[in-house]
TIDO-616260 format. One record per residue (C-alpha): residue in three letters; z, x, y. Coordinates in nm, 2 decimals. Each point is the difference from the previous one (the first is absolute). Layout:
// TIDO-616260
   res       pz       px       py
   ALA        Z        X        Y
...
END
This chain:
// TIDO-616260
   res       pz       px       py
   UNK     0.43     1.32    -0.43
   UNK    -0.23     0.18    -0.25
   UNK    -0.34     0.16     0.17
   UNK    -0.29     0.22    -0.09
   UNK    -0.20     0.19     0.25
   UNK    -0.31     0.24     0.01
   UNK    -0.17     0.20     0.29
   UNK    -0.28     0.28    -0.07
   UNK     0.02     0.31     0.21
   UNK    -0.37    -0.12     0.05
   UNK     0.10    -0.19     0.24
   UNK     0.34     0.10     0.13
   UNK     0.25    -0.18     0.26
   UNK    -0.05     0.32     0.24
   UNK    -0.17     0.31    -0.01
   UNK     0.11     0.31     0.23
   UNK    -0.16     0.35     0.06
   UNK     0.36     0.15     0.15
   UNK    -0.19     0.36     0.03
   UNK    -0.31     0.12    -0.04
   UNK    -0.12     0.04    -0.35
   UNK     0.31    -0.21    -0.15
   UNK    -0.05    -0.41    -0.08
   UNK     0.28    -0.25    -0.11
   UNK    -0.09    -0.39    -0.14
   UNK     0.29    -0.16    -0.04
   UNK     0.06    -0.36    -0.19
   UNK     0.32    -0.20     0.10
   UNK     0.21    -0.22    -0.19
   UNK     0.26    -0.15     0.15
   UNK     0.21     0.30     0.17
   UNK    -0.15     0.26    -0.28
   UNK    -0.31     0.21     0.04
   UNK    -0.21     0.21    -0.21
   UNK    -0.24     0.26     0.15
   UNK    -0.32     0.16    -0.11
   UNK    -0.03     0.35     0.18
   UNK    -0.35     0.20     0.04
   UNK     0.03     0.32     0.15
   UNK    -0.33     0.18     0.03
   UNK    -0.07     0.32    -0.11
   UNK     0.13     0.25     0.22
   UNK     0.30    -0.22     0.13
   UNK     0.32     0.19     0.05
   UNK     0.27    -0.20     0.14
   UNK     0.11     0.30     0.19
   UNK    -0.29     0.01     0.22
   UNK    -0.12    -0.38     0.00
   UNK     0.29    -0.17     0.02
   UNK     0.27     0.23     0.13
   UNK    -0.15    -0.07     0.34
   UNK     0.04    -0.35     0.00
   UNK     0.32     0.01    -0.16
   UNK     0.18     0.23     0.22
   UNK     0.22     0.16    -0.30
   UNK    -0.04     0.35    -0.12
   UNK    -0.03    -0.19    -0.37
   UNK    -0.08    -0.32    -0.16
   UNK     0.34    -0.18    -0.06
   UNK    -0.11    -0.31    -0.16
   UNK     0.13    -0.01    -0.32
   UNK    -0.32    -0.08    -0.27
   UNK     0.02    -0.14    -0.37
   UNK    -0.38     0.05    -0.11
   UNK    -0.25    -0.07    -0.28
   UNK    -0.30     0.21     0.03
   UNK    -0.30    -0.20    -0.11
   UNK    -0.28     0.25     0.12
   UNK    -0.03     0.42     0.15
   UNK     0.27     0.23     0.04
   UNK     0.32     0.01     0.30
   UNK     0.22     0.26     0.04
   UNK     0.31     0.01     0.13
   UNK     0.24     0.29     0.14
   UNK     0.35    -0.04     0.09
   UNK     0.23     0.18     0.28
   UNK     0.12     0.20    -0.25
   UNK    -0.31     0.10    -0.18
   UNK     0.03    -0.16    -0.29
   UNK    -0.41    -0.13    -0.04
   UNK    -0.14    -0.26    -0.25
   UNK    -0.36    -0.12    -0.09
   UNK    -0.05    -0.36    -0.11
   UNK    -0.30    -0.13    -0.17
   UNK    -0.18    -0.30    -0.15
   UNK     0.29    -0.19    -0.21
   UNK     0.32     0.12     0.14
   UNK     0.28    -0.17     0.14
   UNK     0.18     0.22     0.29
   UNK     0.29    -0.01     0.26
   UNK     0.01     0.20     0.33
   UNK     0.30     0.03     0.18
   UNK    -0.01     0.01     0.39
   UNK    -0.07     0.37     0.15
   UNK    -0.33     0.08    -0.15
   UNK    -0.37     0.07     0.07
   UNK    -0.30    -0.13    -0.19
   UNK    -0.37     0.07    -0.06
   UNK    -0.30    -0.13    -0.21
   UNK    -0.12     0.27    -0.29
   UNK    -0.34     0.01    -0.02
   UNK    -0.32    -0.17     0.08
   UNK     0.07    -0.31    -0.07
   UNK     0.20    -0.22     0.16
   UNK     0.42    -0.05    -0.10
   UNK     0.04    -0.36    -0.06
   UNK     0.36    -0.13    -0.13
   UNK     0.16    -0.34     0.01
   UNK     0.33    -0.05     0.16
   UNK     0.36    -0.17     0.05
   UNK     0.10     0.06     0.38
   UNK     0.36     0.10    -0.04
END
């Protein structure tokens, strides 16, 4: 059965704020989402969502597009990488994150 579908992140299926300083719209198709994510300036997963969490680091795995700001990520074992505007990025489990800048860190992404 051939379909075509569109949603708007506009007007998205559900929004969350999971921590302070940190919003996710998500649009649903079928069993597959895709997530917008706005974290603030000043959000550092490490202090706004490590407490709600309840792991010493983030361990969802991302795959990202940046579409606006800075984020920053620094894995267990040091190894620390800044993505911007236009680039396409992967982040293992066992890693902390954080917004560079003053303006807000805004990326679209796959839930893995």
């Amino acid at each position: 059965m051939e379909e075509i579908a569109k949603k708007n992140f506009n007007s998205p299926d559900e929004t969350a704020a999971p921590a302070e300083k940190l919003t996710v719209d998500t649009v649903t198709f079928g069993d597959k989402k895709f997530q917008k994510i706005t974290a603030e300036p000043g959000w550092k997963w490490s202090e706004h969502v490590k407490p709600v969490a309840g792991t010493e680091n983030c361990e969802k795995h991302h795959l990202l597009y940046m579409i606006s700001g800075k984020l920053a990520s620094r894995m267990t074992d040091g190894k620390e990488e800044e993505f911007e505007v236009g680039d396409v990025g992967e982040i293992s489990p066992g890693h902390d994150g954080w917004t560079v800048g003053n303006e807000p860190a805004i990326w679209l992404e796959i839930p893995q």
